[in-house]
Every structure is written in C-alpha cells, then in structure tokens.
N, C-alpha and C positions, 0 to 999 in steps of 0.2 A: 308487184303492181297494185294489187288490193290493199296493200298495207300503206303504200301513195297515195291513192284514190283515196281511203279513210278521213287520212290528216290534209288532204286537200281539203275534201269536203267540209269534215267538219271545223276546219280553220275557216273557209267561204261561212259556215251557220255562223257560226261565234262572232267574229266580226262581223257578219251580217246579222227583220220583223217578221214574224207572225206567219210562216206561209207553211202550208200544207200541201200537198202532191194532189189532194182527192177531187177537189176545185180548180184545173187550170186556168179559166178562164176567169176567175177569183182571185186569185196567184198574180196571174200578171198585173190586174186593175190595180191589186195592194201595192205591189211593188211600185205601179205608177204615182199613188198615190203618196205615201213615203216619198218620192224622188224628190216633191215641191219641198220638202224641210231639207236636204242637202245638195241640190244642185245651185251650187255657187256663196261664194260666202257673204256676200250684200245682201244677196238675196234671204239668206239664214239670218242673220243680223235684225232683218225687218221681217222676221216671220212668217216667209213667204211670200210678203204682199210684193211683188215684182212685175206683174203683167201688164204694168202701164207707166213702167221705169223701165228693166231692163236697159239701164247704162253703163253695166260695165263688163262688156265682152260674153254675156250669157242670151244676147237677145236671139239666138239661134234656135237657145232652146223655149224662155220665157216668151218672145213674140218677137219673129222675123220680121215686122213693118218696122221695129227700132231701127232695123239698120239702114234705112234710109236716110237717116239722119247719118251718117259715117263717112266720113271724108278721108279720114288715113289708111293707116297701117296699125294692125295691134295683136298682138300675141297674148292669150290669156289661159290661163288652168287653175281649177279648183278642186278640193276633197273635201267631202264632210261623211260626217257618220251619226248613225242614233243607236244608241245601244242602250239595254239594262242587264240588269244585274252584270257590271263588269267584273269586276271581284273573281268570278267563276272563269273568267277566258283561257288563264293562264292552265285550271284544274281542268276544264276538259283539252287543252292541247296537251297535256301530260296524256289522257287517257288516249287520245288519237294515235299516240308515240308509242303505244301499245296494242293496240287492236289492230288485228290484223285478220288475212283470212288462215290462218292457223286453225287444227281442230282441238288443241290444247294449250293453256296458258301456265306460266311458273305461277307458283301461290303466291312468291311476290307481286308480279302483277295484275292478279287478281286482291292482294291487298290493297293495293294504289287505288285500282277502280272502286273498291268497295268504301274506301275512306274520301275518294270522290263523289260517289254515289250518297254515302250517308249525308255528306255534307249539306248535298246540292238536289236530296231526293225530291222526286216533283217539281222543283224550280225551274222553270223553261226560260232559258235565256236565249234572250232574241234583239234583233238589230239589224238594222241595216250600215250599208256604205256605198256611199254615189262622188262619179269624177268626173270632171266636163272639161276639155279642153279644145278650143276656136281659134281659129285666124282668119279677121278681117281684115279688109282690103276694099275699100271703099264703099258698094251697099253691098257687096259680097259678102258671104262666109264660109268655112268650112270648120266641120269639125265631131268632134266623137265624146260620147256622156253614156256613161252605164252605171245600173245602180243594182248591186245584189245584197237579197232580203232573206232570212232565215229564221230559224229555230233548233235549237237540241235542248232535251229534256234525259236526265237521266234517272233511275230508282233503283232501290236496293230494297230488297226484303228477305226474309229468314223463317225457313219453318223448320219442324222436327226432320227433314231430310236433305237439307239444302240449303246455302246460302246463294241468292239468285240477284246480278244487277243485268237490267236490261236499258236498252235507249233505242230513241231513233232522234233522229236528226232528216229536217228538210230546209231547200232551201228555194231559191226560183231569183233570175236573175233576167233585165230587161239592157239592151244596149242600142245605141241608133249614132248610127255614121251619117252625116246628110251633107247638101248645099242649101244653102237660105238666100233669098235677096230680096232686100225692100225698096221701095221707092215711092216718092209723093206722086199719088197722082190727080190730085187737086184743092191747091190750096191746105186747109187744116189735115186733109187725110193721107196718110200713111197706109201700106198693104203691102206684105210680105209673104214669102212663102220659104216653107222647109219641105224637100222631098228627101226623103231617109229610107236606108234602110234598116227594120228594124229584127233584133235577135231577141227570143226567148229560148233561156233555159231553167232546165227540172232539174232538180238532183236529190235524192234521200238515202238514208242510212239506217239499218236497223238490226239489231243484234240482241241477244242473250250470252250472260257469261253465267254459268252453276259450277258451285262447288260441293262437295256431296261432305257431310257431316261425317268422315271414316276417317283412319288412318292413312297417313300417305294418299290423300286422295288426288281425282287426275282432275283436272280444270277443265270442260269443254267449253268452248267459244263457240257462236256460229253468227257470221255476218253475211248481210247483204249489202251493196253499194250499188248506184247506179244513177245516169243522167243523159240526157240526150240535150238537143238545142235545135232551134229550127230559125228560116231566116224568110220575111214576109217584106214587102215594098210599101210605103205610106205616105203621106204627107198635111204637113200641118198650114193653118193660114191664120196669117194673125193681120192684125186693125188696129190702128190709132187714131184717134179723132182728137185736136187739140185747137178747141173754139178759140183759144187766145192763152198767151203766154205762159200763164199760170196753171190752167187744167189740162188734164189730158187723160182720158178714156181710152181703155185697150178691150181687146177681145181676140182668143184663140181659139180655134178649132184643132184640136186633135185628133191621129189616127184617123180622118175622114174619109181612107179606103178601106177600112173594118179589117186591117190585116191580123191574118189568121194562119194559125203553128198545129202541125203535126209532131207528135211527139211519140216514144215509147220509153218506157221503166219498168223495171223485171220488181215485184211484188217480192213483200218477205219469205217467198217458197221458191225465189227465182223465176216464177211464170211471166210471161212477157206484156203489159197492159198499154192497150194503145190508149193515148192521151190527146186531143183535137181542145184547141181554144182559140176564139177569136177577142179582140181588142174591139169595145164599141168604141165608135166618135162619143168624145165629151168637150166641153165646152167652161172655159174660165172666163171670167169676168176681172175687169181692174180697174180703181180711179186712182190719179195720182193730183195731187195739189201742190205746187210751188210758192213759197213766202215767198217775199219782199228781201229775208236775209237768205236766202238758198238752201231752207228747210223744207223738205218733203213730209207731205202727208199721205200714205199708202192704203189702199182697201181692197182687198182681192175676193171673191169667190170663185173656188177655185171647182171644178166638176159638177156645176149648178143643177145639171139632169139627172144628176145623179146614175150615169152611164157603170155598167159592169157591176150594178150589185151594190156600187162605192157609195160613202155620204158627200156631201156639201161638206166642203170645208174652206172658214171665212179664216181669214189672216187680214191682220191691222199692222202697219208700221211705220216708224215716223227717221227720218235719216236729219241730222243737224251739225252743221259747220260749226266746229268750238275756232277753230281757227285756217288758216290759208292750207295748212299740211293735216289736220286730224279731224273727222266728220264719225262724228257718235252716232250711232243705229239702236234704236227699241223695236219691239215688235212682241208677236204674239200670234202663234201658228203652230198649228197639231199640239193641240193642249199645251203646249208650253209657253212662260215667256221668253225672249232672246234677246241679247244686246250683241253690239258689234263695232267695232272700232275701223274705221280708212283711214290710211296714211299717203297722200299726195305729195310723191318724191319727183314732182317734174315729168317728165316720161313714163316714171314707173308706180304705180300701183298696190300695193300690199291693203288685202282686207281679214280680218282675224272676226271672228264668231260664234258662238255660244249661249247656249240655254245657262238661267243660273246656275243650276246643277251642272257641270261640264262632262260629266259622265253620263247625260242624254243625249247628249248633241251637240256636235263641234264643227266648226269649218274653217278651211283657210284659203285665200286665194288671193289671185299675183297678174296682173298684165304687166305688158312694156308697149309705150303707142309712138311710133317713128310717122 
C-alpha cells in the first residue's frame, strides 16, 4: 500500500504549483489562484479574462448570471495543466516505482535514484492540473471542476561516509460539485448563483535513501506518506451589467460562506499534526467589449482584495472571428502570454490553448449544444 500511495502521490506532485503542507490556508488560496489559468480552455486562450464572457459552458464556474442567457441544452468538459520543468516528470515516476516503505533498497535502485537525484538536485518541479465539466439546460447548471497543485524536489549529496538522496514532495488539491442558475432580473442585469460543495485535500511525502561508503553495503530507505481531505458547503454570486449591446461588466463573489477544512498529516517522524484552514470570500472583477465584427475585448482582475494572503492578478484578452468555423484567442494571464484557437462545427465546439511555450500551460475543450 505504501509503495501505491508513494507513486500516487508523487504522480498528483509532478503533474501537478508551489504548495506546502505548513500553510493550509495558503495552500488552498494558491491552488485557487492557479485554477483562473486552466479552468476551461477559452478561458486559457484569453488569459483568464473570462468574468464577463464566460460563453462557452464554464459560466458555472467563471460567473453563474451568464446562464441566464441559455436557452438550450449543452454538454461541456475541459483539462488544462501548468507545469515546469517537464523534462523531469518521466525521472521522478521512475523514482516513485521504486520507493517504497521497505527498510532496504538493491544498489541498483538506489543508483536510479542517485543518477535522478544528480540530475535534478535542488530543482523543484512543480504544476498544476484543473478539469471542469457542466451541463446546462436552460438557466440551470450542474457540474464538477477540481484543480490539483504540487511540488517534489529532490537531492543527493556525498560525504566521507555516505552517499545520501533525500526528497519531499507536497501537494494540495481543491474540488466543488455545485448547481448554478442565473436569470435577468431587470432589464441590463443578470444574477446568478453557484451553491457547491467544496473538497480540500493535503497530501506530502518525505524520505531519506543512505548508502554507507563499505563493501557490500546495505541501502536503508525510510519514508513517510500521508493525506487527508475534508468537505465544507459554499456559495458563489456572480453579476452582469450590460448598458447596451456591446459592453458588459461582470462581478463574482467567491466562497462567501468562509468554508473551512479540518485536516490531519503524520509529520516526518509519523506524529500526528492537526491542520484547520479556512477559504476567505474574494472578489473578481471583468469588462468585456463586443466590435461590430464579433471580436471581443477582455479585462479581468481577478482577487482584487487580495483575500488569503493571494495578489491581484489582472488578465487581458482579445477572441476574433478569422472566419464562420475558426475564432483566434490572445491573451495574457499569470505571467504568461496564451493564444488559443475555436472551431465552430455547428452543434459542436472544440477549443485548443496554450502559452507560447506549451510546456507551461496547455488546455483543451469540447461542448455539444442540442
């Protein structure tokens, strides 16, 4: 089971930014914060700026007064991911395929690790990956988005008695099942709501592998693994204001019941450490601009109070019709810039997206509207 648990875990780090177990209530704000670059890939495409578009089956999560605007039926799912240094993914799931909770290793596997370890000493590679997937049905919606964010780091070093690689790996992971429904209720304004419920989970990993400088020497391992998850009730309320055809002004409240997780995780000596965090309410902002030719202008700030510790983060994005089936997306959000391509097959949907570098950040997604 330990040796499952390991290559779970650190298969969740590797594909999954940046979190640490010491901070939960840190942990989770990141991981929210991260979500706005891969939930949905329009939305990725235009760099985030989505809070006063959300049109294409994300407005559940981006701002439940869109769907008052929604007359049909639509089925929609998306993945995106942000990672660095990918290079190394494959080199630690080798090591995961070996670590186990064993209290000795073969010296071959202790060479894998060490020729891992050299490679990749001190480079913490980190990332996330987030999935949404909705069905609407008139102003209704339903549907479920989780986003898990990590880190592993691993080192090797060597003195006159010892060759020693140690690691830890963490990770923290946010998910929310909910119902959303918007409706006009007067004139220009739009008002929606999302009641969810929301999951936080912890998880970290930490070990030491030594080989002792002798003959025939014996390899001890020693790991710790561990994660809990806790499940809190919330609700979000989002705002469209659209003075006339062309603009349209959004605004969401998030988490505005401060839902709050109990956790525990056994420390690198196995002791037991209780973990309590809560999610403050934060606040996005969005302008959206419609041309004449069906070209969108996007502005978002997105956590403007800067709630849980997190910064302001502004995203820009522009969406433009090259023709009836293919709409080009630019943007520019969480330091990066993104482009992104729509294909309008009638009924069905396909959005593709990406940072220029595509090994930061990627996303794809897919509706069908009956």
């Amino acid at each position: 089971m330990r040796r499952n648990a390991t290559r779970v875990l650190l298969t969740l780090v590797v594909i999954a930014g940046c979190i640490g177990v010491a901070s939960a209530q840190e942990n989770a704000a990141r991981v929210q914060a991260t979500m706005s670059s891969v939930i949905g890939a329009a939305a990725t495409g235009m760099g985030g700026a989505f809070v006063a578009v959300a049109d294409d089956g994300t407005a559940l999560y981006w701002n439940p007064a869109a769907l008052a605007d929604n007359s049909g039926f639509r089925i929609y799912g998306a993945v995106g991911g942000a990672s660095q240094n990918i290079d190394t993914i494959q080199d630690l799931l080798d090591v995961a395929d070996i670590l186990g909770d064993e209290d000795e290793l073969s010296e071959e596997d202790f060479d894998l690790i060490r020729e891992v370890a050299e490679r990749n000493s001190g480079i913490p590679v980190e990332g996330g990956i987030g999935a949404i997937g909705t069905l609407e049905f008139s102003q209704f919606a339903l549907g479920y988005w989780a986003m898990a964010a990590g880190n592993g780091v691993l080192n090797y070093t060597q003195n006159i008695g010892a060759e020693v690689v140690d690691w830890t790996a963490d990770a923290a992971g946010q998910a929310g099942a909910g119902l959303g429904y918007g409706r006009n209720v007067s004139g220009p304004w739009n008002v929606g709501i999302t009641a969810r419920a929301a999951v936080l989970s912890l998880a970290n990993a930490e070990g030491t592998a030594a080989r002792p400088v002798v003959p025939n020497p014996v390899v001890t391992s020693d790991n710790v693994t561990d994660s809990d998850a806790d499940t809190s009730y919330t609700v979000d309320l989002g705002v469209l204001y659209s003075p006339d055809a062309r603009n349209r002004f959004g605004l969401v409240g998030r988490n505005l019941t401060s839902p709050s997780f109990d956790l525990e995780l056994d420390d690198a000596l196995g002791n037991p450490q209780q973990i309590s965090a809560e999610i403050d309410p934060s606040v996005d902002l969005g302008f959206a601009h419609t041309a004449s030719d069906g070209s969108i202008i996007a502005v978002d700030a997105h956590n403007i109070f800067e709630a849980n510790d997190v910064g302001c983060e502004i995203a820009v994005g522009i969406s433009k019709p090259l023709c009836d089936v293919v709409t080009l997306r630019l943007g520019y959000g969480n330091d990066a810039p993104t482009f992104g391509l729509g294909f309008d097959l009638g009924g069905f949907q396909l959005d593709l997206a990406s940072t220029f570098d595509w090994e930061d950040r990627v996303a794809i997604g897919a509706s069908g509207t009956f």
